[in-house]
PyMOL Python script that loads the backbone (N, CA, C, O; Angstrom):
from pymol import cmd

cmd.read_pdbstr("""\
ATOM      1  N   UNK A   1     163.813  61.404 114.551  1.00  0.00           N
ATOM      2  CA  UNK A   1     162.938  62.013 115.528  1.00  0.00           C
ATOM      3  C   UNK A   1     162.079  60.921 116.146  1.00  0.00           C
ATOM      4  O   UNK A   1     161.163  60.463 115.463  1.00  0.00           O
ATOM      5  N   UNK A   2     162.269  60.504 117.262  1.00  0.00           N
ATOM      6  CA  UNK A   2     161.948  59.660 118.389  1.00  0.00           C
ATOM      7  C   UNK A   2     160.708  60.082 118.901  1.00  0.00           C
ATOM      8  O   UNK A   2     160.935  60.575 120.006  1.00  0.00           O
ATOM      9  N   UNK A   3     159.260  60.141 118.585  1.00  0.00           N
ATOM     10  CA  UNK A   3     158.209  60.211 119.310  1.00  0.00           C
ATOM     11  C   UNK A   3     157.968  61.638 119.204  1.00  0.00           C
ATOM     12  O   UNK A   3     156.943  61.980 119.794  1.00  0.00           O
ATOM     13  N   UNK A   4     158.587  62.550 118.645  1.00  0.00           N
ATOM     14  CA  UNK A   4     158.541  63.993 118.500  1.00  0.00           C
ATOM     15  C   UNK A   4     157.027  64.019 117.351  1.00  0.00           C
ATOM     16  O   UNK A   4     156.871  63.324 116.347  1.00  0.00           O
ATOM     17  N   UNK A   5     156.180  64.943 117.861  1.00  0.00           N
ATOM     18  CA  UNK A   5     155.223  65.496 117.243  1.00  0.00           C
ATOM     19  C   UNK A   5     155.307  66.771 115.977  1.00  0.00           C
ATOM     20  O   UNK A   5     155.717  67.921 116.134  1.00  0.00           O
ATOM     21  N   UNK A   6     154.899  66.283 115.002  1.00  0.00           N
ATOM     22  CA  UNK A   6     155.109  67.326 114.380  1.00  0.00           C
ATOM     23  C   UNK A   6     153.534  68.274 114.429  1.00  0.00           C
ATOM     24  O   UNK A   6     152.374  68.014 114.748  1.00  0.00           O
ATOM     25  N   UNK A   7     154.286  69.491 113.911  1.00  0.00           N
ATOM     26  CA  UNK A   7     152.795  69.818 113.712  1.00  0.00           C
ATOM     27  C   UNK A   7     153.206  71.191 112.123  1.00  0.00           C
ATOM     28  O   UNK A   7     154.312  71.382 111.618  1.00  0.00           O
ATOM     29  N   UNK A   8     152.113  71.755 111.813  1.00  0.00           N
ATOM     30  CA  UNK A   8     151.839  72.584 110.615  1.00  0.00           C
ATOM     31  C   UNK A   8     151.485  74.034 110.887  1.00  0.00           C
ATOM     32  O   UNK A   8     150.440  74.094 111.535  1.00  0.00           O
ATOM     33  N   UNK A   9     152.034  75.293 110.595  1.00  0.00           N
ATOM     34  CA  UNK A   9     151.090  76.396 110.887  1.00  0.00           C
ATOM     35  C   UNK A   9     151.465  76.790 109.080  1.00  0.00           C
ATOM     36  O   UNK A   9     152.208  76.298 108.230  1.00  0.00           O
ATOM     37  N   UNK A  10     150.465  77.963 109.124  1.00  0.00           N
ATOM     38  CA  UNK A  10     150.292  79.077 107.955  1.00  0.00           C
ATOM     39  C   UNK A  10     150.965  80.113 107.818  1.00  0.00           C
ATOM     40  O   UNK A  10     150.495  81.058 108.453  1.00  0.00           O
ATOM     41  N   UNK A  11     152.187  80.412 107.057  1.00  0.00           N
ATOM     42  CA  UNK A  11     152.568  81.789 106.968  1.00  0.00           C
ATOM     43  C   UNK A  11     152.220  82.941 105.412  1.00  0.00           C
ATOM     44  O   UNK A  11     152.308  82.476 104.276  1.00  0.00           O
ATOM     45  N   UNK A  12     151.970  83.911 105.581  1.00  0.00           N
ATOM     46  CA  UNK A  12     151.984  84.481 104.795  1.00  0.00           C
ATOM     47  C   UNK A  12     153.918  85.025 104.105  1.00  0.00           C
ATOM     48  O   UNK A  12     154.864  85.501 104.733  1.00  0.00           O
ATOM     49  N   UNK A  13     153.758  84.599 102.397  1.00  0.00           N
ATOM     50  CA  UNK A  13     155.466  85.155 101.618  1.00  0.00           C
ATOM     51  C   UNK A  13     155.040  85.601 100.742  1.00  0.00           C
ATOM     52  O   UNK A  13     154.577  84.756  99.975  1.00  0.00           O
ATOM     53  N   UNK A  14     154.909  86.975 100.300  1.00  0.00           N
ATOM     54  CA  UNK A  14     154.957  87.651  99.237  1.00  0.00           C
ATOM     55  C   UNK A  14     153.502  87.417  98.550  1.00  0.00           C
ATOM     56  O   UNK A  14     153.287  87.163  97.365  1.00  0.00           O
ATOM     57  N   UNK A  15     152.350  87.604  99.835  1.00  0.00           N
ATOM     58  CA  UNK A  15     151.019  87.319  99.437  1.00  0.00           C
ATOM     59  C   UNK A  15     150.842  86.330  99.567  1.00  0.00           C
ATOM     60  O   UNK A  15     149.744  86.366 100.122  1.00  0.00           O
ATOM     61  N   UNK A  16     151.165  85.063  99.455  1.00  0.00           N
ATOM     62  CA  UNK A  16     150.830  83.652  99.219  1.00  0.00           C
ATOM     63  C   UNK A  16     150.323  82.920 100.072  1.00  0.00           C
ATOM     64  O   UNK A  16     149.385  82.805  99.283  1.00  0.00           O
ATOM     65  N   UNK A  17     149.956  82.177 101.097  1.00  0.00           N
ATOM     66  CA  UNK A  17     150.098  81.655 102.146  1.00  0.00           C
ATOM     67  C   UNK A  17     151.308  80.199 102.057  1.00  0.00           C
ATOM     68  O   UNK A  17     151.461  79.489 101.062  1.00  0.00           O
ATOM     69  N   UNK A  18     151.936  80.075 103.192  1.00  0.00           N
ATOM     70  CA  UNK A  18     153.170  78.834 103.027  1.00  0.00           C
ATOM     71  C   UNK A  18     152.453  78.229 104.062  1.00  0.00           C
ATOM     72  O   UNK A  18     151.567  78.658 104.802  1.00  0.00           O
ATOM     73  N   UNK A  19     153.087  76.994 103.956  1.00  0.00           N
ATOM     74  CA  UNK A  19     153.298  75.881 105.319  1.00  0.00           C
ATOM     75  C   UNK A  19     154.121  75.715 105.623  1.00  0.00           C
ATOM     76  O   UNK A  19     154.851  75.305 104.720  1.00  0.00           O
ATOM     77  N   UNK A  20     154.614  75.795 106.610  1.00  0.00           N
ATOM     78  CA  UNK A  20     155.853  75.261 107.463  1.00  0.00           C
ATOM     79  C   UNK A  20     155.741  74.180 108.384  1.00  0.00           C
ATOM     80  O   UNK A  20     154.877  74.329 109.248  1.00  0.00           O
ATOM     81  N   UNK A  21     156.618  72.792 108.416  1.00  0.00           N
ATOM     82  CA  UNK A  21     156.430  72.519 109.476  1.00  0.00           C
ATOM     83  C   UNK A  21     157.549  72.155 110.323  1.00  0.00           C
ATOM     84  O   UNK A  21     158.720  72.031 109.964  1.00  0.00           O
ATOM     85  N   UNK A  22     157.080  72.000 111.456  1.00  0.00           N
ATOM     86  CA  UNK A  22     158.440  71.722 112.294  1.00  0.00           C
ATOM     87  C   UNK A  22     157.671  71.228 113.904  1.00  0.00           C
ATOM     88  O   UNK A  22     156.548  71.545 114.297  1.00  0.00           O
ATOM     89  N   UNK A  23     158.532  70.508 114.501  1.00  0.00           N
ATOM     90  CA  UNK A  23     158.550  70.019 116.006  1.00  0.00           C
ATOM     91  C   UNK A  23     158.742  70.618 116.716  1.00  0.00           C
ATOM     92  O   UNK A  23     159.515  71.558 116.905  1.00  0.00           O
ATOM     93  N   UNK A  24     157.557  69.806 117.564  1.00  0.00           N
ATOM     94  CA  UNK A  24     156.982  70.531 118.606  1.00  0.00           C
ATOM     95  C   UNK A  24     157.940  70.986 119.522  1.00  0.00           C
ATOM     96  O   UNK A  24     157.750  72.169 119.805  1.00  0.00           O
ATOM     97  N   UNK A  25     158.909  70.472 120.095  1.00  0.00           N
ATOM     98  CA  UNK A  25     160.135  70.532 121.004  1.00  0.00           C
ATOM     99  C   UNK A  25     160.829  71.966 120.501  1.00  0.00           C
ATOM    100  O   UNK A  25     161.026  72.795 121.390  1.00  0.00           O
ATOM    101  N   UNK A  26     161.159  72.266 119.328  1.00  0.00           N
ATOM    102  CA  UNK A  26     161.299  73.229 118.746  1.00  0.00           C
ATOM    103  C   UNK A  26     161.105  74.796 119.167  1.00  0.00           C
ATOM    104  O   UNK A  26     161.878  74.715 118.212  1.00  0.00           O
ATOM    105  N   UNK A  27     160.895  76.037 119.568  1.00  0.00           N
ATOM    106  CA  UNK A  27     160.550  77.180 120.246  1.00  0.00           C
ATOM    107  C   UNK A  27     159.863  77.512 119.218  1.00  0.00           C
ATOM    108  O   UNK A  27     160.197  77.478 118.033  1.00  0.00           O
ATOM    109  N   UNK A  28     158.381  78.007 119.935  1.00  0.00           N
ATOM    110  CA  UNK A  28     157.350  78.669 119.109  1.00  0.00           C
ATOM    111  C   UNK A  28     158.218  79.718 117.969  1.00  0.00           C
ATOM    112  O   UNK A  28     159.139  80.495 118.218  1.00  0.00           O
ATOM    113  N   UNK A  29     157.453  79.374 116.463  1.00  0.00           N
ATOM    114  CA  UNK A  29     158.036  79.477 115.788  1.00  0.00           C
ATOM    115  C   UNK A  29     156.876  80.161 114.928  1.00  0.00           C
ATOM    116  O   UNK A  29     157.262  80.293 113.767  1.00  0.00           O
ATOM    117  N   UNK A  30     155.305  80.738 115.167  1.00  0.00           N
ATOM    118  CA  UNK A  30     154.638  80.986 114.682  1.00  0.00           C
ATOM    119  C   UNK A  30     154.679  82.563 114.479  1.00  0.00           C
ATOM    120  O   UNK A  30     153.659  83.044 113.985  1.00  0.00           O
ATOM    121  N   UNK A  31     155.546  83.289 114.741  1.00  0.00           N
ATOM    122  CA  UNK A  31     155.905  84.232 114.062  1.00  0.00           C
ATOM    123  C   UNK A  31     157.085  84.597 114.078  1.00  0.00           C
ATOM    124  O   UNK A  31     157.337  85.609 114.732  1.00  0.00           O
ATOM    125  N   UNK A  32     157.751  84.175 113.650  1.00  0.00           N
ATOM    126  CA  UNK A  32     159.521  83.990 112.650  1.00  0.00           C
ATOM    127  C   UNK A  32     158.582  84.394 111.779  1.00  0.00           C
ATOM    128  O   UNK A  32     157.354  84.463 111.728  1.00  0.00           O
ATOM    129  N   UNK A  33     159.876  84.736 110.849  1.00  0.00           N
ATOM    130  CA  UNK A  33     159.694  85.211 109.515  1.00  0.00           C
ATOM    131  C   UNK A  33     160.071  84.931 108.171  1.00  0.00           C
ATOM    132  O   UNK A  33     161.240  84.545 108.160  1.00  0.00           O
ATOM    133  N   UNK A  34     159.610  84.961 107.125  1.00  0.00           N
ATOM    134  CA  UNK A  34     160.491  84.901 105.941  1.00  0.00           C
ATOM    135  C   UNK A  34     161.483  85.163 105.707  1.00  0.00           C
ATOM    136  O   UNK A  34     161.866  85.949 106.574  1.00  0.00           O
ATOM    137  N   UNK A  35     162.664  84.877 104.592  1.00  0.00           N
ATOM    138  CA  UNK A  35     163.400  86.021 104.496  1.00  0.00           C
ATOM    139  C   UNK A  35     163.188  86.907 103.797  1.00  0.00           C
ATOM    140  O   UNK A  35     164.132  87.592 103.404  1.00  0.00           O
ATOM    141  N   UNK A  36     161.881  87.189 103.411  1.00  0.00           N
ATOM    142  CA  UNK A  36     161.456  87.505 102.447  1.00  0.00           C
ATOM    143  C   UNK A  36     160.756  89.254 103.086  1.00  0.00           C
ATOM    144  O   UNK A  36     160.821  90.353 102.536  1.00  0.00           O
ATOM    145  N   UNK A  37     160.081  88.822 104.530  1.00  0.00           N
ATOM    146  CA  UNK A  37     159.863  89.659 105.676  1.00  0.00           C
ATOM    147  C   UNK A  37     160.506  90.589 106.231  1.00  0.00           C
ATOM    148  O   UNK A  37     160.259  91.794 106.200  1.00  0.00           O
ATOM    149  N   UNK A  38     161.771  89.768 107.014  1.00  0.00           N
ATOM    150  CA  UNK A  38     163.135  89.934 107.141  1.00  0.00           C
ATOM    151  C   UNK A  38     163.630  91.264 106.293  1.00  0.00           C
ATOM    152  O   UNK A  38     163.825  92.368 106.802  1.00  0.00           O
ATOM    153  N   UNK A  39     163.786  90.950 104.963  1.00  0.00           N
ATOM    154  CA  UNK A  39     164.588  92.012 103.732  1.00  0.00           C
ATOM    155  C   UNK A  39     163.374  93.078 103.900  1.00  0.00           C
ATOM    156  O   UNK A  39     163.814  94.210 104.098  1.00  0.00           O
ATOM    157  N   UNK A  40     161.935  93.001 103.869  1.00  0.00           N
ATOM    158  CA  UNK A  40     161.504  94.406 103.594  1.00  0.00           C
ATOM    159  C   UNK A  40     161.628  94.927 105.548  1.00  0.00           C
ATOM    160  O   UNK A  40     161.296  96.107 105.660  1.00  0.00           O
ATOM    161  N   UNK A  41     161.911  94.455 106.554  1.00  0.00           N
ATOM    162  CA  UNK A  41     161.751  95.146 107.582  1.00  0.00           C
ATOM    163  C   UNK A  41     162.884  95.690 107.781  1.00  0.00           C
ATOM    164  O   UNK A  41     162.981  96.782 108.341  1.00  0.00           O
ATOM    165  N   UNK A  42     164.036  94.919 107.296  1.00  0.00           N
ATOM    166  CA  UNK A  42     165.235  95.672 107.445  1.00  0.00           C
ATOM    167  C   UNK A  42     165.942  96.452 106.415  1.00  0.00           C
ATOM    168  O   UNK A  42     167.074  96.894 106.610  1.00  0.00           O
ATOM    169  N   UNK A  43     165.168  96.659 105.123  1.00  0.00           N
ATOM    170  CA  UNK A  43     165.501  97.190 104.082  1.00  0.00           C
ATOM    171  C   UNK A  43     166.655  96.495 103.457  1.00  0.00           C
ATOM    172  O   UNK A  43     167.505  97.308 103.092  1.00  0.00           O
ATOM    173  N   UNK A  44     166.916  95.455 103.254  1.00  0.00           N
ATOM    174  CA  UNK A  44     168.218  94.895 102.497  1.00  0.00           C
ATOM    175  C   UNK A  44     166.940  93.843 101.577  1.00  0.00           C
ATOM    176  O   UNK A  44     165.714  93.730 101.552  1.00  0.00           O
ATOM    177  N   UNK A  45     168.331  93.132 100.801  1.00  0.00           N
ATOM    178  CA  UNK A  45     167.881  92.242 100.376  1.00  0.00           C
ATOM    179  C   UNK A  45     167.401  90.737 101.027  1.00  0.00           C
ATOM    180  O   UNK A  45     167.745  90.477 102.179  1.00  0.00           O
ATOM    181  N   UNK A  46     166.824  90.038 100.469  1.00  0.00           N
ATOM    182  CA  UNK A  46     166.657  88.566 101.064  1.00  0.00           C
ATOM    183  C   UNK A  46     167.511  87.621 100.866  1.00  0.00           C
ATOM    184  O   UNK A  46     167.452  86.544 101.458  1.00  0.00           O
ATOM    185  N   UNK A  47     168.760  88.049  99.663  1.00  0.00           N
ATOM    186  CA  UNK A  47     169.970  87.247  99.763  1.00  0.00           C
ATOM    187  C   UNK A  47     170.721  87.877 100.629  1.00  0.00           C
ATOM    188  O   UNK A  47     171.224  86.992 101.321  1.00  0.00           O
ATOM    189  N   UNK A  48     171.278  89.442 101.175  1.00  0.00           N
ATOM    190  CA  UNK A  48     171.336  89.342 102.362  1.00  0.00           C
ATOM    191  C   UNK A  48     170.929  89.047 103.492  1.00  0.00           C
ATOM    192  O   UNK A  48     171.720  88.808 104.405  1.00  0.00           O
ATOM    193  N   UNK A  49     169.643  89.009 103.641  1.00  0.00           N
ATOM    194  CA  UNK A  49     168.890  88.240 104.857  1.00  0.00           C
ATOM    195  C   UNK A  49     170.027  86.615 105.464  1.00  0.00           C
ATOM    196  O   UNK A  49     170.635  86.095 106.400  1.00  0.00           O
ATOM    197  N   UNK A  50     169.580  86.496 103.891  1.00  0.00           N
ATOM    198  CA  UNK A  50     170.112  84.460 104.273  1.00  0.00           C
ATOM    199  C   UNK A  50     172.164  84.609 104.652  1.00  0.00           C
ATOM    200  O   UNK A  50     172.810  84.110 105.573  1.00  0.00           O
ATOM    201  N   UNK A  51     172.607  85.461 103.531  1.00  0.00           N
ATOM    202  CA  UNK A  51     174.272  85.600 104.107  1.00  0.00           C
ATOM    203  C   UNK A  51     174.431  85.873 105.603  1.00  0.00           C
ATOM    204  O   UNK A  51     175.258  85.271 106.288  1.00  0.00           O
ATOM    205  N   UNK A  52     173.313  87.132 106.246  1.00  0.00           N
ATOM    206  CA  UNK A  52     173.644  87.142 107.256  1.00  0.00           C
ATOM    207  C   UNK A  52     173.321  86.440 108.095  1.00  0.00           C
ATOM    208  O   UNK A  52     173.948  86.573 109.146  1.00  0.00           O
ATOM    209  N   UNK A  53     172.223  85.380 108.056  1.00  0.00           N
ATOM    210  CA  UNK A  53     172.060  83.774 108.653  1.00  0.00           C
ATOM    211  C   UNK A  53     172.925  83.274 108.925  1.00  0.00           C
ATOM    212  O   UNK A  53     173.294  82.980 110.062  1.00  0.00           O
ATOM    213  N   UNK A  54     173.615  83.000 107.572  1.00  0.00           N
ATOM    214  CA  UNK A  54     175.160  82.299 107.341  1.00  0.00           C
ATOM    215  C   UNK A  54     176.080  82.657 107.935  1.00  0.00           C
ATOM    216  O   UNK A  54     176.988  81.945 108.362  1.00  0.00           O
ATOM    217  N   UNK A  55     175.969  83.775 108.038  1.00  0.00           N
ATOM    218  CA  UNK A  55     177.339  84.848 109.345  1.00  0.00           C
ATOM    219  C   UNK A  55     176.844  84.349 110.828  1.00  0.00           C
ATOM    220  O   UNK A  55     177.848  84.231 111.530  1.00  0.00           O
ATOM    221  N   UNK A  56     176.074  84.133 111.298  1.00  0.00           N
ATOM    222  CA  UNK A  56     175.428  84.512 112.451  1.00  0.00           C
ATOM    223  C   UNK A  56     174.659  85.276 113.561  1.00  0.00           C
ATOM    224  O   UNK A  56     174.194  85.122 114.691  1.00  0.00           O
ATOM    225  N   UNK A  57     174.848  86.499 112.238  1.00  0.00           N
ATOM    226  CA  UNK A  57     173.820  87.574 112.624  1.00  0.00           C
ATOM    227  C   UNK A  57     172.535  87.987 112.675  1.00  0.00           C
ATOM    228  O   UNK A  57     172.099  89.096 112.987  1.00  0.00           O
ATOM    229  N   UNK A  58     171.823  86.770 112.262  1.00  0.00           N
ATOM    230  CA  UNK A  58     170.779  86.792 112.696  1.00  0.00           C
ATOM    231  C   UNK A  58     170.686  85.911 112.693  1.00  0.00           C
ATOM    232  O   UNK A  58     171.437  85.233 111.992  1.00  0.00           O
ATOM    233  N   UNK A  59     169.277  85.074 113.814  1.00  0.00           N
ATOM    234  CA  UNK A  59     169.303  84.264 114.416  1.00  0.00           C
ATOM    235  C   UNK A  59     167.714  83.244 113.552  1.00  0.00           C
ATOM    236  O   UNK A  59     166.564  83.682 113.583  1.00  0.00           O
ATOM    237  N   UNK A  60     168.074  82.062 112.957  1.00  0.00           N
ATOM    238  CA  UNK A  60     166.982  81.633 111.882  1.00  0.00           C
ATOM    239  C   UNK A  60     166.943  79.789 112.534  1.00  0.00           C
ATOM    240  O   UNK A  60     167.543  79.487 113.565  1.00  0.00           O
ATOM    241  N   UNK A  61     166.299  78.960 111.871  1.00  0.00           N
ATOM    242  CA  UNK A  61     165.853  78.069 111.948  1.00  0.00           C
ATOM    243  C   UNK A  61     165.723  77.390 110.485  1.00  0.00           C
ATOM    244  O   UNK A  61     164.938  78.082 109.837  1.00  0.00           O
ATOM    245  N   UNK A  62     166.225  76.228 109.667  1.00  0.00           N
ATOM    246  CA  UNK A  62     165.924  75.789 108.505  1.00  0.00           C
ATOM    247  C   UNK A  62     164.461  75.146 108.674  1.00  0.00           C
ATOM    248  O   UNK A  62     164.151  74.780 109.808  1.00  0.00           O
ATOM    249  N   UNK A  63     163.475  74.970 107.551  1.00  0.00           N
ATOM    250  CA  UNK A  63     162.337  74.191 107.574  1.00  0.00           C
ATOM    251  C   UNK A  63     162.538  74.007 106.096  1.00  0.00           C
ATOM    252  O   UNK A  63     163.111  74.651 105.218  1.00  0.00           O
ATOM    253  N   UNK A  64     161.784  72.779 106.155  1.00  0.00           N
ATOM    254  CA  UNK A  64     161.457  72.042 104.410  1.00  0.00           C
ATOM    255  C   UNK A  64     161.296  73.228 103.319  1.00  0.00           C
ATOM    256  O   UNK A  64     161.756  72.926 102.217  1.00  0.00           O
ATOM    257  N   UNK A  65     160.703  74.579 103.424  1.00  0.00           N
ATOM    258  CA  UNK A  65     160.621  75.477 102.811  1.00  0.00           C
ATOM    259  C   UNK A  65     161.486  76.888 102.904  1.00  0.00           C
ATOM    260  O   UNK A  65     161.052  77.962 102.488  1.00  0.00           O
ATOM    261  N   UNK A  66     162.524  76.740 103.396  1.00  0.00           N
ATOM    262  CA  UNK A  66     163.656  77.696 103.868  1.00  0.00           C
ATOM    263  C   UNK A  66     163.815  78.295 105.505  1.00  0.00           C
ATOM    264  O   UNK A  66     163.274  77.913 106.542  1.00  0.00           O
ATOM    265  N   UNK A  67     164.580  79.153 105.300  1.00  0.00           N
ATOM    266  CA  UNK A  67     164.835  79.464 106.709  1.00  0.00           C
ATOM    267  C   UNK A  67     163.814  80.355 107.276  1.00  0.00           C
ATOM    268  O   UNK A  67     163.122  80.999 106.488  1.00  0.00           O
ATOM    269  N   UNK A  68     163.645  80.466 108.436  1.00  0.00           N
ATOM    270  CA  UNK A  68     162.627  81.280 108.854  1.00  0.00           C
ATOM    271  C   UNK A  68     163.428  81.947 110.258  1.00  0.00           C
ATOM    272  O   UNK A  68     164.268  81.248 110.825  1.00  0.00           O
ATOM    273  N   UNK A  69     163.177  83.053 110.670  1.00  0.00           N
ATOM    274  CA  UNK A  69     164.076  84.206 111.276  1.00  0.00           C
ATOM    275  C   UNK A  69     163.642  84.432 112.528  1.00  0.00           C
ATOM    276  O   UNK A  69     162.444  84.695 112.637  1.00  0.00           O
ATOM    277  N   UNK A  70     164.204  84.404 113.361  1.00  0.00           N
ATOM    278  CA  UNK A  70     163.677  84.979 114.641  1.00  0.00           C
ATOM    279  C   UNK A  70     163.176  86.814 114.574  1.00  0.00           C
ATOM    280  O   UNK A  70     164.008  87.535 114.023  1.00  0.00           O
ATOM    281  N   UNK A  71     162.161  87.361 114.995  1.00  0.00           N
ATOM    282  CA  UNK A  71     161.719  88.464 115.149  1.00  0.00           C
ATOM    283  C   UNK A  71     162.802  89.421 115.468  1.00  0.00           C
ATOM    284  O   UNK A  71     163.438  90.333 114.940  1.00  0.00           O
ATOM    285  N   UNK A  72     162.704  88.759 116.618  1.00  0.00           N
ATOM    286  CA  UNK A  72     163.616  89.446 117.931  1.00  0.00           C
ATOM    287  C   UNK A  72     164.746  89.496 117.461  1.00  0.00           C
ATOM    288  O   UNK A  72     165.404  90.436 117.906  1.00  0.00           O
ATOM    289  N   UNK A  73     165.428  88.643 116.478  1.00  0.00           N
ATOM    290  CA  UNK A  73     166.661  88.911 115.795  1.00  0.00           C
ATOM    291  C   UNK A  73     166.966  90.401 115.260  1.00  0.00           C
ATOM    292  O   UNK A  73     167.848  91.227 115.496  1.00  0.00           O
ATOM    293  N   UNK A  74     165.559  90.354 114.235  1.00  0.00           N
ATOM    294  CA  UNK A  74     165.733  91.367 113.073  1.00  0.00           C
ATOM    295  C   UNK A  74     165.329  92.839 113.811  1.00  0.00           C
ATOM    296  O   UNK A  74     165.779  93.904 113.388  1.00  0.00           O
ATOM    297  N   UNK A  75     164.343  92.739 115.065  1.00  0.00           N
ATOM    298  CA  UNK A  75     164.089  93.881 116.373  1.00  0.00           C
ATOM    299  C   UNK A  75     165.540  94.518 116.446  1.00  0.00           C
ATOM    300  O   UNK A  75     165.728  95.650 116.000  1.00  0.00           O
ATOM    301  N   UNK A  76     166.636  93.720 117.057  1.00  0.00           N
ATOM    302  CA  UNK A  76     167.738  93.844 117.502  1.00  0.00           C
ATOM    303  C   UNK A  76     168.467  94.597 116.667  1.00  0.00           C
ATOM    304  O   UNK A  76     168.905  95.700 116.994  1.00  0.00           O
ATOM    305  N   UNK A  77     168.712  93.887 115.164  1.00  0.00           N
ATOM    306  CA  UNK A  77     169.309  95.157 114.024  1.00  0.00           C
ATOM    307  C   UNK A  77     168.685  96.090 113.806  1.00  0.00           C
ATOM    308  O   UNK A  77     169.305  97.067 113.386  1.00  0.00           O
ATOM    309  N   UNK A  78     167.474  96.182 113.958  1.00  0.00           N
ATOM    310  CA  UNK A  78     166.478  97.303 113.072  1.00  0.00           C
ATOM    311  C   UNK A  78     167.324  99.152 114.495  1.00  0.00           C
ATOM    312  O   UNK A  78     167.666 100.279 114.137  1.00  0.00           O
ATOM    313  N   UNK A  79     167.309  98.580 115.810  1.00  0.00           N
ATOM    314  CA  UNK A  79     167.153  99.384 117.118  1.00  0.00           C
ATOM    315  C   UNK A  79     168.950  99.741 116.427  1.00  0.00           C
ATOM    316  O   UNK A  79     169.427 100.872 116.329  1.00  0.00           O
ATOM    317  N   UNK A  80     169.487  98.755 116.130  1.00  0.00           N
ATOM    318  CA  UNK A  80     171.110  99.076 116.252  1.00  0.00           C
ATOM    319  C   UNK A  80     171.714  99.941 115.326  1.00  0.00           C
ATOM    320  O   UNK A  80     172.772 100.570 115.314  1.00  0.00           O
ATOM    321  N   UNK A  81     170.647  99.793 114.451  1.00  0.00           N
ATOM    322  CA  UNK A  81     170.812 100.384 112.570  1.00  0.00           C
ATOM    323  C   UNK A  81     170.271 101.699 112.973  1.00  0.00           C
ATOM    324  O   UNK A  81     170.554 102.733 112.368  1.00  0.00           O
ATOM    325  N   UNK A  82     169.397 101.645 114.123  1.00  0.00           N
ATOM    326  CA  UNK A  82     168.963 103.498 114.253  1.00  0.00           C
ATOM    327  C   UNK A  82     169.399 103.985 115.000  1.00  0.00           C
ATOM    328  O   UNK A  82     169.140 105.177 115.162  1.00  0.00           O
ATOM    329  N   UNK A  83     170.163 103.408 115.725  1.00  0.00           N
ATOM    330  CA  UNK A  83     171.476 103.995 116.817  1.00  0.00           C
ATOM    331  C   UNK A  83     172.639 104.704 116.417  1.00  0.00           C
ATOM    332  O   UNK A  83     173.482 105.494 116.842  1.00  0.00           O
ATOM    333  N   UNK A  84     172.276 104.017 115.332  1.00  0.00           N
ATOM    334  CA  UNK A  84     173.911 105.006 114.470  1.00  0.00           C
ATOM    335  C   UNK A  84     174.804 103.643 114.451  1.00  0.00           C
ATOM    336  O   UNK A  84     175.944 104.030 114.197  1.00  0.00           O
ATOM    337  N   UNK A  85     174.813 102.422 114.581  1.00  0.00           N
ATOM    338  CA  UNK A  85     176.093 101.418 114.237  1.00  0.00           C
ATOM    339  C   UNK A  85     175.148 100.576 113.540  1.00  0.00           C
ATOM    340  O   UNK A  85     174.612  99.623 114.106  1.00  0.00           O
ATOM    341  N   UNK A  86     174.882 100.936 112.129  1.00  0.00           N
ATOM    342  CA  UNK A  86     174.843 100.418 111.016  1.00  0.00           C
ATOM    343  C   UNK A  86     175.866  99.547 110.804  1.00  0.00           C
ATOM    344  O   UNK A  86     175.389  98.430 110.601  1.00  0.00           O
ATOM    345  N   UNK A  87     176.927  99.544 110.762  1.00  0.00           N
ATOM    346  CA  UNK A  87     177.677  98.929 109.898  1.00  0.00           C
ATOM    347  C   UNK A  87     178.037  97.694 111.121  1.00  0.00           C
ATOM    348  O   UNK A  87     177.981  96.498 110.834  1.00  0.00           O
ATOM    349  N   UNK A  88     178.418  98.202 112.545  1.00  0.00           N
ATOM    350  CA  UNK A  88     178.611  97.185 113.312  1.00  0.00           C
ATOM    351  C   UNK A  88     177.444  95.911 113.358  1.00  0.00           C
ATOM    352  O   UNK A  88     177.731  94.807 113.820  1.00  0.00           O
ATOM    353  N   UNK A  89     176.352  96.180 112.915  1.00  0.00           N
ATOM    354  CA  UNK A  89     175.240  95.807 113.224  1.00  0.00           C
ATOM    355  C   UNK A  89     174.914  94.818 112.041  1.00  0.00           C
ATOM    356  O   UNK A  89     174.361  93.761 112.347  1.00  0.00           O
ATOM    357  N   UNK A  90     175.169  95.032 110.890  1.00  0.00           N
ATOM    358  CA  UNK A  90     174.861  94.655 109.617  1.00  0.00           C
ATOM    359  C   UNK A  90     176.255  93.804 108.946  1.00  0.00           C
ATOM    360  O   UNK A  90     176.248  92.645 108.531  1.00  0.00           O
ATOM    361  N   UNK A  91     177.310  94.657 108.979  1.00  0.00           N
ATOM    362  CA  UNK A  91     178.511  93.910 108.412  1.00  0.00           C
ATOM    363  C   UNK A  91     179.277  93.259 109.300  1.00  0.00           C
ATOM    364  O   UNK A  91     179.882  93.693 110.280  1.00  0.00           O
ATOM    365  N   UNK A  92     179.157  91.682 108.663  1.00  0.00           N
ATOM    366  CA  UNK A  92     179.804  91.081 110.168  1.00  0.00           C
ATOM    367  C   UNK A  92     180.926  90.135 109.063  1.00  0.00           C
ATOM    368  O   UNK A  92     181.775  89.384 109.542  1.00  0.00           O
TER     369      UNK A  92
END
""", "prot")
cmd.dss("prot")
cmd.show_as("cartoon", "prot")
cmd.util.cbc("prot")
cmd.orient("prot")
């Protein structure tokens, strides 16, 4: 990283507060989520959270302290899962 700024914010995981950090160049990233977030908004687990990372179904970011999730990702399943295509939505 060539002149890239880093910087630090605060997240709250399972009560705790974390740090994350990551560059600035990067897309605001101050409310992504855990996967920890992730699993209770979408009702699964947080090892599904991360498989479906791994699939591509939802859309995450790695940092020094794990992955962290786009919102708008987990928005997207939560609307699709109450549409009635659960399974299209979830099993990929």
């Amino acid at each position: 990283m060539t002149g890239a700024a880093l910087f630090a914010f605060r997240l709250e995981s399972e009560g705790r507060p974390e740090v994350a950090v990551i560059d600035e160049a990067a897309p605001a990233m101050t409310n992504w989520l855990t996967t920890t977030q992730a699993s209770h908004r979408l009702d699964i687990s947080a090892n599904w959270v991360r498989t479906l990372v791994t699939r591509g179904a939802l859309r995450a970011t790695q940092t020094p302290h794990g992955a962290l999730i786009d919102p708008q990702s987990v928005t997207d399943m939560v609307r699709a899962r109450q549409d009635g295509s659960r399974g299209a939505a979830v099993k990929v």
